[in-house]
C-alpha positions as CSV (number, residue, x, y, z in Angstrom):
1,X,-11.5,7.4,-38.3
2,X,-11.9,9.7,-35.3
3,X,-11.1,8.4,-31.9
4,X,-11.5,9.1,-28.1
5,X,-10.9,8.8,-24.8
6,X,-12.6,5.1,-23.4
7,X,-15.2,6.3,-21.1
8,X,-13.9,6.7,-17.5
9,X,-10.9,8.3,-18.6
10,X,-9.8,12.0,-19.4
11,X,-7.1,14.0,-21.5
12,X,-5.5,17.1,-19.2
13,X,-4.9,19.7,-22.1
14,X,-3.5,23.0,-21.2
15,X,-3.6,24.6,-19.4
16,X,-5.3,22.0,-16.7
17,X,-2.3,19.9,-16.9
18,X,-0.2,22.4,-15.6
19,X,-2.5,23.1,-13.0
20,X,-2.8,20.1,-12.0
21,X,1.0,19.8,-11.9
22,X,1.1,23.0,-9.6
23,X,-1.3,21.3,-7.4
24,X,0.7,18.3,-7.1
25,X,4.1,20.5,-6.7
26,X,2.3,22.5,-3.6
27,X,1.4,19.3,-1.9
28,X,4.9,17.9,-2.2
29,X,6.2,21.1,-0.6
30,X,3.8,20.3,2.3
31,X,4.9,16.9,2.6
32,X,8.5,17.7,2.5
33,X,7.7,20.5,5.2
34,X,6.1,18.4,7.4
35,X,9.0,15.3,7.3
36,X,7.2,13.2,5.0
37,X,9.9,10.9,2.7
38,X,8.6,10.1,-1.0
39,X,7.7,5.9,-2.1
40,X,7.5,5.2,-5.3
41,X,5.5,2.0,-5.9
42,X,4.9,-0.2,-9.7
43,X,2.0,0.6,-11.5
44,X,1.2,-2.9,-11.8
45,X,1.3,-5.7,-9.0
46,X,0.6,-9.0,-8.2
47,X,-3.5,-9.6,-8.8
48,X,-2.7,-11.5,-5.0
49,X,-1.6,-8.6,-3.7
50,X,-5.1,-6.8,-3.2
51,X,-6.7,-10.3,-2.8
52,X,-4.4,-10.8,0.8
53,X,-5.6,-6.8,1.5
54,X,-9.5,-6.8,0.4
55,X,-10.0,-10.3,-0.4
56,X,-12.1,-11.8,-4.2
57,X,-14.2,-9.2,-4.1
58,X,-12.0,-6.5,-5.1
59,X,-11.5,-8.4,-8.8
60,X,-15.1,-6.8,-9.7
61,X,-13.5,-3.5,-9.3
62,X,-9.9,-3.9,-10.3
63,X,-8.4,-3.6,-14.3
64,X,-6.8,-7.7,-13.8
65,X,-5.3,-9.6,-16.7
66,X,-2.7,-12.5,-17.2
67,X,0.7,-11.0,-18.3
68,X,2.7,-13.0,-21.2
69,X,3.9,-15.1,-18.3
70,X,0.8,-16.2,-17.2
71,X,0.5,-14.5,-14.2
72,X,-2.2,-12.9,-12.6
73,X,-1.3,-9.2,-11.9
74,X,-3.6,-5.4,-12.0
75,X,-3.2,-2.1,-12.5
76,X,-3.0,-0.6,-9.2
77,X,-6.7,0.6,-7.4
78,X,-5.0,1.9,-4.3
79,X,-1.1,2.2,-2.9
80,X,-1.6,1.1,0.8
81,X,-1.2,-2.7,0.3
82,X,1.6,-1.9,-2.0
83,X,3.3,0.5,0.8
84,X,3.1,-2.8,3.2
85,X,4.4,-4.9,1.0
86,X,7.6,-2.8,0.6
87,X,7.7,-1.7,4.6
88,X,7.2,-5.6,5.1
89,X,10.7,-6.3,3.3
90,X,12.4,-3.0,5.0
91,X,11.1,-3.6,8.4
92,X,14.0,-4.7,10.2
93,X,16.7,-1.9,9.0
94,X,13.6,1.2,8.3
95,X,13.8,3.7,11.5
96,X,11.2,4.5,13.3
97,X,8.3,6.4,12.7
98,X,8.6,6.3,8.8
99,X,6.5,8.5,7.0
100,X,6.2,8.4,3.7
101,X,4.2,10.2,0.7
102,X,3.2,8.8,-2.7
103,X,1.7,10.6,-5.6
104,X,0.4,8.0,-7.7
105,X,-2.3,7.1,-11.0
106,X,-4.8,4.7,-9.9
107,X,-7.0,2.4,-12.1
108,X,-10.6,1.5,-10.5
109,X,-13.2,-0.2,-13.2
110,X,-16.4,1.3,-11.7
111,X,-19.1,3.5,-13.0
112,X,-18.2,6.7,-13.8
113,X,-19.8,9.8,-12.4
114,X,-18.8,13.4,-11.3
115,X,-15.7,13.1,-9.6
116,X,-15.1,9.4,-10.0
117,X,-12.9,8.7,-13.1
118,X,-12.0,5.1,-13.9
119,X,-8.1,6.0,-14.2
120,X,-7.1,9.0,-11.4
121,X,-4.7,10.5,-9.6
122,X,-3.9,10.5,-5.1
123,X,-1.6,12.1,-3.1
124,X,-1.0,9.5,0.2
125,X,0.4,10.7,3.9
126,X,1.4,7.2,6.1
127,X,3.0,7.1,9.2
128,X,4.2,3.8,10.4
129,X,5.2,2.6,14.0
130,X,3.5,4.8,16.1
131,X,0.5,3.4,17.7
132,X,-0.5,6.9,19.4
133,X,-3.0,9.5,18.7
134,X,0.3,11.6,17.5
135,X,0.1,10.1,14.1
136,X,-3.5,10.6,13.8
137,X,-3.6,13.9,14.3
138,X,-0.3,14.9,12.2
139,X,-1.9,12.9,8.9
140,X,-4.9,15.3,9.9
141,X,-2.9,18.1,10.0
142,X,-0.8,17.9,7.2
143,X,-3.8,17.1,5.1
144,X,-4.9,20.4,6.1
145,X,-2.1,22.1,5.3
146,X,-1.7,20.3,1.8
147,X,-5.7,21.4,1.2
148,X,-4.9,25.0,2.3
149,X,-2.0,25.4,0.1
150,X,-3.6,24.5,-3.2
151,X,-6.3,27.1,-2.0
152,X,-9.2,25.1,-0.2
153,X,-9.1,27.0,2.7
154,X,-12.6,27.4,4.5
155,X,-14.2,25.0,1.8
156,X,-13.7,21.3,3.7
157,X,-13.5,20.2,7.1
158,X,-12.9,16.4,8.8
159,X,-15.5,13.9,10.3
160,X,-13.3,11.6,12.6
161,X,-15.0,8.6,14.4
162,X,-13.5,5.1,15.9
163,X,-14.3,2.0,14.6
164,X,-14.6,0.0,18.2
165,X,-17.1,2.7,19.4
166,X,-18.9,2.1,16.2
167,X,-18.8,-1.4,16.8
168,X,-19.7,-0.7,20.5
169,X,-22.6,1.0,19.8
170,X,-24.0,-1.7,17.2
171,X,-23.7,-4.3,19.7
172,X,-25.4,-1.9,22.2
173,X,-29.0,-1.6,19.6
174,X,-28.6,-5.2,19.3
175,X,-26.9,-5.5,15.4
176,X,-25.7,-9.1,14.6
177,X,-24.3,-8.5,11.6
178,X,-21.2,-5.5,12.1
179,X,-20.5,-5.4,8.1
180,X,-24.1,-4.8,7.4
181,X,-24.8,-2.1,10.8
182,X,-21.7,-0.1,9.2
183,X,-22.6,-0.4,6.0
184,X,-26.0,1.2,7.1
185,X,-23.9,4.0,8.9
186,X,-22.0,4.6,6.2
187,X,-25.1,5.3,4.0
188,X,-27.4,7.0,6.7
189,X,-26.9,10.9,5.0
190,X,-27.9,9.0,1.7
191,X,-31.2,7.5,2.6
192,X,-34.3,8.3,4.1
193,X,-34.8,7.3,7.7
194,X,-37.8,4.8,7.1
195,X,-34.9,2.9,4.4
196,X,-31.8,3.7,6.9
197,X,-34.4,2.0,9.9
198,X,-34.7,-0.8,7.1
199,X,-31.1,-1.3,6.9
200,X,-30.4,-1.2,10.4
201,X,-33.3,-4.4,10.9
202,X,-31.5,-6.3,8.4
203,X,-28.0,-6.1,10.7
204,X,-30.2,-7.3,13.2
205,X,-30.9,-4.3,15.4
206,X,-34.9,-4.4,17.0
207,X,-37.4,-1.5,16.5
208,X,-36.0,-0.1,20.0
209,X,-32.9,-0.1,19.0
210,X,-33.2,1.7,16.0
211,X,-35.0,4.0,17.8
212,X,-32.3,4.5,20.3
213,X,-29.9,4.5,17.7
214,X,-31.7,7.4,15.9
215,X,-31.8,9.4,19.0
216,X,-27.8,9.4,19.6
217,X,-27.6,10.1,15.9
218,X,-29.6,13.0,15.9
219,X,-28.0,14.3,19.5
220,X,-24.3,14.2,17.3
221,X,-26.3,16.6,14.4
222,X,-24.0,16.8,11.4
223,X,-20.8,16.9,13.5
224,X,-19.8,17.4,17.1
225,X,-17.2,20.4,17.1
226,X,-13.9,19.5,18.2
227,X,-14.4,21.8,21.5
228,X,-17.6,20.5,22.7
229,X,-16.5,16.6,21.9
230,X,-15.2,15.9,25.5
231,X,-18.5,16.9,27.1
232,X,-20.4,14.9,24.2
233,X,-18.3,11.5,24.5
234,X,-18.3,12.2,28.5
235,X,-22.1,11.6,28.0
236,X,-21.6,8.1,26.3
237,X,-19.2,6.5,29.0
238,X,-22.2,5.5,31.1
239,X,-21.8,2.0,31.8
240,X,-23.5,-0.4,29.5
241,X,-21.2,0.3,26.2
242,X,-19.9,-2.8,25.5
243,X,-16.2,-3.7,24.6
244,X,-14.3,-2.3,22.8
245,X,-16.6,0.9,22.8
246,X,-14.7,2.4,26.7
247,X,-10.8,2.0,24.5
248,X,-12.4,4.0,21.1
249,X,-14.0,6.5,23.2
250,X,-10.5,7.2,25.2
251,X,-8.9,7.4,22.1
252,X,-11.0,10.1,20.4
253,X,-10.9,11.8,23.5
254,X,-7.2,12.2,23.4
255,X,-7.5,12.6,19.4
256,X,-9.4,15.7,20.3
257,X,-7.2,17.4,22.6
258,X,-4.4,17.1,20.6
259,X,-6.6,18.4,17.5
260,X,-7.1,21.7,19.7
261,X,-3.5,21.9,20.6
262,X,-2.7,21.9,16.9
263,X,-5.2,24.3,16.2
264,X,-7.4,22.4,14.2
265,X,-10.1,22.7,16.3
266,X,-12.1,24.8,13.4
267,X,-12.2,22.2,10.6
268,X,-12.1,19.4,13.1
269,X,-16.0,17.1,13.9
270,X,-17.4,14.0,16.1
271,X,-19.3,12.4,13.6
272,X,-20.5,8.5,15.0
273,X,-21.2,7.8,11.4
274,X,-18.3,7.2,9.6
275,X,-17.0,4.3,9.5
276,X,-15.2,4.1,5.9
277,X,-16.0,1.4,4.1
278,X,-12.3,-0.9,3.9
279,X,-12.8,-3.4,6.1
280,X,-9.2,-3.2,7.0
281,X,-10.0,-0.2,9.4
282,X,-8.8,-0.8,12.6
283,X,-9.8,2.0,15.3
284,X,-9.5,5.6,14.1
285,X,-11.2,6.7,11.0
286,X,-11.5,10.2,9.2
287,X,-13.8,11.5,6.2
288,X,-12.9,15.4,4.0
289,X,-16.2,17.0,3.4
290,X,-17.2,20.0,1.4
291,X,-18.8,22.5,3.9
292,X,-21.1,23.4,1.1
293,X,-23.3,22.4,-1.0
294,X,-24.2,18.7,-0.8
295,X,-21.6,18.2,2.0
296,X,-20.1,15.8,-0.6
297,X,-17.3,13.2,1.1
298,X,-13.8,14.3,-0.6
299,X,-11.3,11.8,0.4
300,X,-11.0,9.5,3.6
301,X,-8.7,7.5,5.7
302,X,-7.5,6.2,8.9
303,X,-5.9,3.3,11.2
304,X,-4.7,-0.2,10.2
305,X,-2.9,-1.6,12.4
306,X,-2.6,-4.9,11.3
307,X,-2.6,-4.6,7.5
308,X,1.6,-5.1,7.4
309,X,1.3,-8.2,9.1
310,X,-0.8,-9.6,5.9
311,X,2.4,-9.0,3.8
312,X,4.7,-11.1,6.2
313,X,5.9,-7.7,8.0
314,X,6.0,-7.5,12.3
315,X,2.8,-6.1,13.9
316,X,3.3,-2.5,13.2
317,X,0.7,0.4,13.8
318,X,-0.7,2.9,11.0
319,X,-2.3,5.2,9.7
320,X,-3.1,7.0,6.7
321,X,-4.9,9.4,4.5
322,X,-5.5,9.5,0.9
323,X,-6.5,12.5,-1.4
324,X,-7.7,12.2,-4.6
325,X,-7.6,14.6,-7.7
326,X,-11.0,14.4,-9.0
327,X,-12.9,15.2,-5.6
328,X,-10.4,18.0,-5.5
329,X,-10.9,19.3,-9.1
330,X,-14.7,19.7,-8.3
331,X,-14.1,21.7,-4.9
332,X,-11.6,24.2,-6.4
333,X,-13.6,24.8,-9.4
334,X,-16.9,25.4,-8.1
335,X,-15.0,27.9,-5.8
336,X,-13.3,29.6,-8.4
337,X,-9.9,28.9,-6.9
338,X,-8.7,26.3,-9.8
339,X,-5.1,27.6,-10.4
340,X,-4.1,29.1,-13.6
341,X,-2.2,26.8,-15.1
342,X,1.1,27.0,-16.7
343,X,3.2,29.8,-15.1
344,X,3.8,33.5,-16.6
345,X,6.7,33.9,-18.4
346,X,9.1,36.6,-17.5
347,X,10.6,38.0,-20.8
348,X,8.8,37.6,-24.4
349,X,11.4,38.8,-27.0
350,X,10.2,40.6,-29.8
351,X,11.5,40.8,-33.2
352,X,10.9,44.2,-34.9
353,X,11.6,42.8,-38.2
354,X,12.2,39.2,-39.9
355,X,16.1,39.6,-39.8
356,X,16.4,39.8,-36.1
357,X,14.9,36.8,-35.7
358,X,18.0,34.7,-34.9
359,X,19.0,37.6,-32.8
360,X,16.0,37.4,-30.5
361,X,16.0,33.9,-30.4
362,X,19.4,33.9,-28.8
363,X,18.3,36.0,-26.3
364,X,15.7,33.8,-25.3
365,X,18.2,30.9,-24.8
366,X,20.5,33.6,-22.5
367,X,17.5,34.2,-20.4
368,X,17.2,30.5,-20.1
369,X,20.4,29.9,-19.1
370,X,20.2,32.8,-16.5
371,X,16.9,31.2,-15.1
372,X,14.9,32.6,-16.4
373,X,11.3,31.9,-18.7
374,X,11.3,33.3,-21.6
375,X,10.0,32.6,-25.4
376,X,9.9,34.5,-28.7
377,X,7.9,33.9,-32.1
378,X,8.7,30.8,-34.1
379,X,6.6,31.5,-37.1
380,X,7.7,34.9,-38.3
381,X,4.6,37.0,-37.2
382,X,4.5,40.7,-37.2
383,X,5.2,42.6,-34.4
384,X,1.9,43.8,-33.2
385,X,0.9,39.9,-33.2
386,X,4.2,39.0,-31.2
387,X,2.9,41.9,-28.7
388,X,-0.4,40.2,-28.3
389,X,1.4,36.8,-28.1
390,X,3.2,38.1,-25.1
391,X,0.2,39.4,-23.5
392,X,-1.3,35.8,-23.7
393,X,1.4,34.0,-22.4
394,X,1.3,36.5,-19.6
395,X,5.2,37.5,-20.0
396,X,6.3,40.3,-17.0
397,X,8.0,42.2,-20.1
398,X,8.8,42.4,-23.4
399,X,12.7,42.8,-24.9
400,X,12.1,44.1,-28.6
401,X,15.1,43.9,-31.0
402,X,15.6,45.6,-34.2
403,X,17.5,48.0,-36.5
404,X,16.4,51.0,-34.8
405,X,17.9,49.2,-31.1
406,X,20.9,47.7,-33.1
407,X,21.5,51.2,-34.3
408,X,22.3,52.6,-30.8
409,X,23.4,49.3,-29.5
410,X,20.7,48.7,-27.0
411,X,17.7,46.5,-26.8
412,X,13.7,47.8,-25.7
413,X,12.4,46.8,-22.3
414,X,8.1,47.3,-22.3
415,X,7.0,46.6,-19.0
416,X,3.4,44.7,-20.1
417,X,1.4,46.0,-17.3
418,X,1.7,49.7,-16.8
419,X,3.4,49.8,-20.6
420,X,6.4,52.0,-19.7
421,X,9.7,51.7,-21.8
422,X,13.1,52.2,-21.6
423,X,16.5,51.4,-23.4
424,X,18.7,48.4,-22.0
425,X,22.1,48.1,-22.6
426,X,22.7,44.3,-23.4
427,X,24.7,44.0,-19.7
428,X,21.7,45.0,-17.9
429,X,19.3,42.5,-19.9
430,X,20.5,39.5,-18.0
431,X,20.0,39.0,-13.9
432,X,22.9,39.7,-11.5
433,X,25.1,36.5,-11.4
């Protein structure tokens, strides 16, 4: 009986896995670069755990069951309320700012679609105890570093808004109902404007104000730039916005000049609709896009300032961004910049004949040792196929060994990309020490 994968889920063969790995490996160098610490969280937690974060709702969309102890726990849909939980019980004795990374598989029951997988993979950057624009910006930036390492350069930029200006302005058109005039935000690029005007009425905002609405909308286009976003917010300070609109405006404000110190200006926009859709959002929230194409949203994140004291922790400020491998797949494919996969080898050692087998084999396991990668045949083909075997693997060189070497105590060397040869003693094989 044949099987396969459940739907929602996906085997890695090679060589995807290894790219994927090598993805993984660049953004860890990035963290570590930029003084971000690595947390390692469980797999599987406390069902109450996301109930304290997102409340019942987030059962429809979480893998839940009763262990054999009878209690209710799930496989993991997110790490942030697991990275309070364990700042909660290290607040008194964890220095100031922490930041920490986490590369971590995630289990979502939702329908599956092009780059939403039911089981996937995110890289997080936190930074705890800083309640200053400084740690927005360095998640920003470190994301952007992380994205132009694994090769995403010029393919993605940032939308960065504030939650209290969003909730400023939906107060200002008159919306009642805050959950439902974000949720219509949130979906404005995905509708028409006769259903978006639809779904700003049932928040509560008035014909006029959907109408005023629609013209600050359409003054913001599809993203302020970074240098023009002081004039444009300058613009919105006229008195009228309500509280807490004047304290998010100040704070994107400084966000942005500290974005064009940093030199993120170029990948860097206003947008007043984004709003992200966790509820736990507290004022500063950002959005990856693909420039091209359907401007798709990659990944998101942004402030929560109060989420560790739902875990028992002090009041501590935060902020956060989360980037996710299927989202990431789809950009670096379509721009042919997926990586190859597992690495080259260096050294592919050939036997000339059957009987030097062993003999190459051991040379393999010297390479190794010296640190170096290197391979040879394990089911006694011919030499020509060996050859082509190296090709494949990609190997710098090959070392051939057989009587004809052994004769004159030496060993082959064929460079594999210009073809040249020449005869090694077995001293000069090996690396310096």
């Amino acid at each position: 009986m044949p099987f396969s994968t459940l739907r929602g889920f996906r085997d890695y063969a090679p060589p995807d896995a290894a790219a994927r790995s090598e993805l993984w490996r660049r953004m860890r160098q990035v963290g570590h670069r930029c003084g971000f610490q690595e947390l390692e969280t469980p797999s599987v937690e406390s069902l109450d755990l996301f109930r304290v974060k997102s409340g019942g709702d987030i059962e429809e969309q979480v893998w839940a069951f009763d262990d054999k102890g009878g209690r209710e726990v799930a496989l993991i849909p997110e790490t942030t309320p697991g990275l309070a939980r364990v700042f909660a019980e290290r607040a008194k004795s964890e220095p100031l700012p922490v930041k920490w990374m986490t590369f971590s598989k995630l289990w979502r029951y939702e329908e599956p679609q092009a780059g939403r997988t039911r089981e996937f993979s995110q890289v997080n950057f936190d930074i705890l105890g800083v309640s200053g624009v400084e740690a927005d910006a360095e998640v920003l930036a470190t994301s952007a570093l992380a994205l132009d390492e694994v090769g995403a350069q010029g393919l993605y930029a940032f939308r960065v808004n504030d939650r209290r200006l969003a909730e400023a302005v939906g107060r200002s058109v008159g919306a009642r109902d805050l959950l439902l005039f974000f949720h219509a935000l949130d979906r404005r690029s995905k509708v028409t404007e006769r259903e978006f005007a639809a779904e700003l009425q049932r928040s509560g905002v008035g014909a006029d104000g959907v109408v005023q609405l629609s013209k600050l909308l359409a003054a913001a286009g599809p993203g302020v730039p970074a240098a023009d976003v002081p004039t444009f917010l300058g613009r919105w300070e006229a008195p009228g916005l309500p509280d807490p609109g004047p304290e998010g405006l100040k704070r994107l404000q400084d966000l942005f000049a500290r974005i064009m110190t940093l030199g993120l200006g170029d990948r860097v926009v206003f947008d007043p609709t984004v709003v992200r859709g966790l509820a736990y959002y507290t004022s500063t929230v950002f959005e990856c896009y693909a420039r091209e194409g359907d401007l798709r949203a990659l990944f998101g994140g942004g402030r929560y300032d109060h989420l560790v004291e739902l875990f028992g922790g002090p009041s501590t400020p935060a902020c956060g961004l989360a980037i996710g491998d299927q989202t990431l797949e789809l950009l670096l494919r379509g721009a042919g910049r997926w990586p190859e996969g597992d690495p080259p080898l260096d050294t592919y050692v050939v036997a000339a004949t059957p009987e030097f087998a062993a003999e190459a084999a051991g040379w393999v396991q010297r390479l190794r040792a010296a640190g170096l990668g290197a391979d040879s045949d394990l089911m006694g083909r011919s030499m020509s196929r060996q050859l082509r075997e190296a090709a494949r693997r990609r190997a710098r060189r090959a070392l051939i060994v057989g009587p004809q070497e052994a004769s004159r105590g030496v060993v082959l060397e064929r460079d594999l990309t210009s073809g040249a040869q020449r005869e090694l003693r077995p001293d000069e094989v090996l690396p310096p020490a």
